[in-house]
N, C-alpha and C positions, 0 to 999 in steps of 0.2 A: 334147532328150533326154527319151526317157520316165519315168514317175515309177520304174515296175519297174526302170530299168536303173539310175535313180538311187538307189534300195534296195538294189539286189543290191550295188554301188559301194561303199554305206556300211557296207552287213553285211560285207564284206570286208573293211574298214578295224578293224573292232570283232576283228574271227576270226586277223586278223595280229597284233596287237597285247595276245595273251592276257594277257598279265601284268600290264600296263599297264593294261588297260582293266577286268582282274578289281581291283585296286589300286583305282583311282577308280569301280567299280561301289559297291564295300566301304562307302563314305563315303555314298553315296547308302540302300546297306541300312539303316546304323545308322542313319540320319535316320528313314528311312520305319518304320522297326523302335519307333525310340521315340516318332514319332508316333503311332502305330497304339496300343503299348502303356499310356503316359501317358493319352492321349487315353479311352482305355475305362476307363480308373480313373476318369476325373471323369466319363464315362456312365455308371457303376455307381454313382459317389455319388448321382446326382441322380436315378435310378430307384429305391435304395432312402430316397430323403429323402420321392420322391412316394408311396411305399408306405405311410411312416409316418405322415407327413404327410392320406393320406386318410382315416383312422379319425378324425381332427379333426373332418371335416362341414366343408365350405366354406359352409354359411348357417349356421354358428354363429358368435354375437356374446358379445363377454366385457365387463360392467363391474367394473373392480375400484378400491378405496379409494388412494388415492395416488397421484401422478401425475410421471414425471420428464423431466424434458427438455434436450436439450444448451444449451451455451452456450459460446460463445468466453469463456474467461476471461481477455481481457487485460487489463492492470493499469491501472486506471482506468475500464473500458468504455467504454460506446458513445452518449452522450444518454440516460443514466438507464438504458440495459441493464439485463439478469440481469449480476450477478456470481457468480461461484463464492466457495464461502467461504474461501479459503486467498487470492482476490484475487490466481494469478499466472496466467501467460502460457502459452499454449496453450486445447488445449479440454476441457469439463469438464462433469459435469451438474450439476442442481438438481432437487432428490427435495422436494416437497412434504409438508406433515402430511396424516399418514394418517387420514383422517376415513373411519371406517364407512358402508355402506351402509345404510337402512333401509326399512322396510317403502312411507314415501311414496317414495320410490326407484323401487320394484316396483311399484307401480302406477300410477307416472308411465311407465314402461316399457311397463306392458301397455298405454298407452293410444295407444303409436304404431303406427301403419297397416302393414300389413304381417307384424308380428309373431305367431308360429303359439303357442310357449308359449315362458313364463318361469322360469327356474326357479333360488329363492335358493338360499344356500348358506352353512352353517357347517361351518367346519373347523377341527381341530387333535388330536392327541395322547393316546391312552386305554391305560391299562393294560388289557390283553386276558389273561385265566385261560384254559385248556384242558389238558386233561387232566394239571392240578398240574403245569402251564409258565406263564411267564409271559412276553409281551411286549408291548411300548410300538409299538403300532400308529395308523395315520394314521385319522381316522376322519372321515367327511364325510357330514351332513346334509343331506338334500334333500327338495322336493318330491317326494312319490311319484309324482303323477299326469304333472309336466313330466320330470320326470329318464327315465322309460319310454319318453318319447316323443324326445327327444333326446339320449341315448345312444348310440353307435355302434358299442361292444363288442358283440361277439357273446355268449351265455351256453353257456358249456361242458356244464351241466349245472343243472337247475331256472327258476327265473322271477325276473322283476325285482320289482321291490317294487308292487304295487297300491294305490290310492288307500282309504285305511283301514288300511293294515295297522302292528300295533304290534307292538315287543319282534320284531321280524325283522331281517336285515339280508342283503344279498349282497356277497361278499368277491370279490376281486379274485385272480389267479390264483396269482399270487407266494406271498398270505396263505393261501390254501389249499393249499398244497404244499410249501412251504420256511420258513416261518414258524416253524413249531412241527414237536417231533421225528414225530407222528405226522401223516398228513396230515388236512388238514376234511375231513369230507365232506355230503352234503344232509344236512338235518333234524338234526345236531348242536346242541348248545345250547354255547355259549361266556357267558365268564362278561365283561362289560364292565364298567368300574369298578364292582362292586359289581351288577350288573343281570344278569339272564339274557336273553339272544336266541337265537333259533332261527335257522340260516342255512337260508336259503329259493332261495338260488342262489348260482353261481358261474362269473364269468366269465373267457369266452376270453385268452390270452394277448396284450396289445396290441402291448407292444414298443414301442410309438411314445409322440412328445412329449407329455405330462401324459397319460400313460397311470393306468389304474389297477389294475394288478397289485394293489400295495403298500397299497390302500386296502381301508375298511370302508365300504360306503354303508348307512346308515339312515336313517327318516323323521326330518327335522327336530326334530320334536319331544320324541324321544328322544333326539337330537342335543344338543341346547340343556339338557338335562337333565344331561347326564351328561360334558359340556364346560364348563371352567370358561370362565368372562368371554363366553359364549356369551348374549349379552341377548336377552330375547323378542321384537324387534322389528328386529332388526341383523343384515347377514349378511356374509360374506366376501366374498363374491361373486355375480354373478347371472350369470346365462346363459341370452341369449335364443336362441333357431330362428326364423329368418326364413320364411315361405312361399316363399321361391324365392330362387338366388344371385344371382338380376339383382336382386333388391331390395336385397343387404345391404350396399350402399356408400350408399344413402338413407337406411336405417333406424338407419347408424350415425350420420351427421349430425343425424336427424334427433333420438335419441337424446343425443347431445352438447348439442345445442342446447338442449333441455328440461329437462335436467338442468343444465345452467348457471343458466338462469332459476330453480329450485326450490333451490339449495344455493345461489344466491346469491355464485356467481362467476365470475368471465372464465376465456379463455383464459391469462390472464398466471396465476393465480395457482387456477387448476385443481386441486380434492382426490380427484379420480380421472382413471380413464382406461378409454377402449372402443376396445376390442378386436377384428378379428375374424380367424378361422381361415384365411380367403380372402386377409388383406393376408398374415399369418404364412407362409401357401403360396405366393405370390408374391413375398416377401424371397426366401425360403429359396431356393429355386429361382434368383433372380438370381445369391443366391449360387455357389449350384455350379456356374451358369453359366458364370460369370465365374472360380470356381477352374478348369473344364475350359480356359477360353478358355488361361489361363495357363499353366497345364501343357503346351498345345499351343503355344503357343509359345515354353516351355524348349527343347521339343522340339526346332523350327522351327531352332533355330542350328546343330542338328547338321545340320542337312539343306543350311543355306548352308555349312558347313564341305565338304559335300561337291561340292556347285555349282563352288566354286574350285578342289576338285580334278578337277572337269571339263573347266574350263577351260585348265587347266594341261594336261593331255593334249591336248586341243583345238590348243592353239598349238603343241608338239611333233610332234600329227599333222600339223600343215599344211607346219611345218619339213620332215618327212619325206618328206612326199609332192610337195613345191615341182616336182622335176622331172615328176611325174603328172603334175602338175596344169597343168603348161607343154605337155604332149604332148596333153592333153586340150582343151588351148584350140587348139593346133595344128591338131586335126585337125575342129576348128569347135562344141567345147564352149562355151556362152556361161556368162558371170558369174554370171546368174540361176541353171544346171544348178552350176556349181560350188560356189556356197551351199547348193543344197540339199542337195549329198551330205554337206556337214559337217556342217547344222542336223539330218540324220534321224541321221546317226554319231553325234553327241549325244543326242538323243532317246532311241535304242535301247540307252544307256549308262543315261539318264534308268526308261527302263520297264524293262530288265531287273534293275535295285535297287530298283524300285519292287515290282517281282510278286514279290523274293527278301525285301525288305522286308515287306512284308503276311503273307507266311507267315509269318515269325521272328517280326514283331511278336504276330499273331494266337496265335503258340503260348505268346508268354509271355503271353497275357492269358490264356490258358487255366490255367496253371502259375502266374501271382502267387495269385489268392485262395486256392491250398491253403499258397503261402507264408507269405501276409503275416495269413490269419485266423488269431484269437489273439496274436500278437505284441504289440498297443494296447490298451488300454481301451476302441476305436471295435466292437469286435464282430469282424462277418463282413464280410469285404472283397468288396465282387461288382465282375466287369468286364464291360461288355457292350459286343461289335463291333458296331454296326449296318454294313449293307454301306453306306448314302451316306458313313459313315467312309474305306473301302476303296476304294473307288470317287473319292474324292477323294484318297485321299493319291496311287494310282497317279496320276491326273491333275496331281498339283502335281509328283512327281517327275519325269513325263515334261517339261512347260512348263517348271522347273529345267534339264533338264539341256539342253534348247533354245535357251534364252535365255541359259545358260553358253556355249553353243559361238556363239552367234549372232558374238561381235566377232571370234572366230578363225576365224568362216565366211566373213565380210567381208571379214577380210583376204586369206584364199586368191581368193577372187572377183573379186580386184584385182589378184590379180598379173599382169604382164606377159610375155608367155609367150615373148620372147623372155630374158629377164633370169630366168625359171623352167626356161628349157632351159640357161642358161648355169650354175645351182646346185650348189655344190657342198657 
């Protein structure tokens, strides 16, 4: 039997059968409906994680003061283990003392290969005066000369700070527009604990992780002035630029390594930790990964929920059809022709909730982000179909609903056509 005739055979079977077959279509929709929809929420998370995520700079390295690490805390440990300090059962960290950065630090840093600029860093907390308001702003010292050069905010309006420049600073976008009743604008003079600065720029809106809206950058050395416990030689933090991102999984070993030897301690009991934006890109990303994988296969149940009601029609039709299918072997149909009209009558069950699927799904991906943005504290919710999405889910729906009919294809395929003409 030709393949056409065995098409037409099983489109017939689907076109008899309307209620029935729209019934177990239904089951295969909602599957494909809420893989499709699911599915593009965790491709919108992880498109806007990489969005935010790129204003980081993938060759930036961070060393900062304290260092913490997991530990199984069972009760008693392991041959001298970390213990946790409560000493019970499960797992748990250990936050080393926080011992500062210092200036030998930085130039044990600058002197690893690879490294393009260094740039320390003091931070914390300043009363900020403007126009007789007041507010308790974040304020962060830096190098002028490295902070220009690794940076990755854009400036909305004026320049970064230049190597020399004093009593300047440039505020972050937040601090220039919502901070205080009137907004900053260039060349304004704010008043900082007691000091006057000029803002000399202001930058773009980042949005993203350790963004700096909310912050005040100044030179160091007005930094350290005008921040209490802010020592002349000590910083928060440093933050190296790699010449290139093939380098910065070297430069941080090789960074660790050196700085062991110079503070004068191991791995085990470590008073900082390095950093970089490239591993942070890399978790994050696992993560959403692995939330999308998830949610695709919450999905995934409703789509077997409807497999078995494929099935279940599947062996009904063959009940139905028992005397066809004795006339058709009669008239010198073989076992192989008889399988196939059942396996395509499934299939065609399979694609046509598959393609009624992908449209439903696709419209609520369209229709969730004006639902569910605002709702959370997470922001603006984005969904994004890619078609390899689309294009697979029709394909699993159709191999579903194949591989449902396949044991009730078998069995027609076996029947005995005189015991099929005898059916009643």
């Amino acid at each position: 039997m030709r393949f056409r005739k065995s098409f037409k055979l099983a489109l017939n079977i689907l076109l008899h059968s309307k209620l029935r077959s729209w019934l177990t279509i239904i089951g295969i929709v909602i599957g494909v409906a809420a893989i499709v929809a699911i599915v593009s929420i965790g491709e919108g998370a992880q498109v806007n994680v990489q969005e935010r995520l790129s204003g980081l700079g993938a060759d930036l390295i961070t060393v900062s003061p304290g260092f913490e690490r997991a530990s199984g805390g069972f009760r008693g440990g392991f041959g001298g283990g970390f213990r946790s300090g409560g000493g019970g059962s499960g797992s748990s960290s250990i936050t080393t003392r926080s011992k500062n950065l210092t200036n030998k630090d930085l130039q044990i840093i600058k002197s690893v290969e690879g490294v393009s600029f260094v740039n320390g860093i003091v931070s914390g907390r300043a009363d900020v005066f403007y126009l007789a308001e007041s507010a308790t702003v974040s304020v962060q010292g830096v190098d002028s000369l490295a902070w220009g050069n690794i940076i990755s905010t854009e400036l909305e309006s004026g320049r970064y700070l230049n190597a020399g420049d004093t009593n300047v600073v440039v505020i972050g976008n937040r601090v220039a527009k919502s901070t205080f009743k009137q907004p900053l604008v260039l060349n304004r003079d704010i008043t900082i604990e007691g000091r006057l600065f000029k803002v000399v720029g202001i930058l773009k809106e980042s949005g993203g992780f350790g963004g700096d809206d909310s912050r005040i950058i100044m030179p160091i050395e007005q930094a350290r002035d005008i921040l209490e416990d802010a020592g002349r030689e000590k910083f928060d933090s440093i933050v190296i630029k790699a010449s290139g991102t093939n380098l910065v999984d070297q430069i941080v070993t090789e960074i660790d390594s050196k700085l062991m030897i110079s503070r004068h301690v191991t791995a085990r009991n470590k008073d900082y930790s390095v950093t970089s934006s490239k591993a942070t890109q890399e978790r994050l990303q696992d993560i959403t990964q692995t939330f999308t994988i998830f949610l695709g296969a919450i999905a995934a149940v409703s789509l077997l929920v409807g497999a078995v009601g494929i099935a279940n029609t599947m062996f009904t039709s063959v009940l139905e059809k028992t005397k066809e299918i004795g006339i058709m072997k009669a008239i010198g149909a073989r076992n192989f022709d008889i399988m196939v009209i059942f396996l395509l009558n499934s299939g065609l069950v399979g694609l046509v909730g598959g393609l009624v699927g992908i449209g439903l799904g696709s419209a609520i991906s369209t229709v969730l982000p004006k639902i569910l943005t605002g709702l959370g504290p997470g922001g603006s919710v984005r969904t994004v179909v890619p078609i390899s999405l689309l294009v697979e889910a029709l394909f699993l729906s159709i191999i579903i609903g194949m591989i449902a009919g396949a044991i009730p294809a078998y069995m027609a395929s076996k029947l005995k056509p005189v015991d099929a003409l005898r059916y009643e």
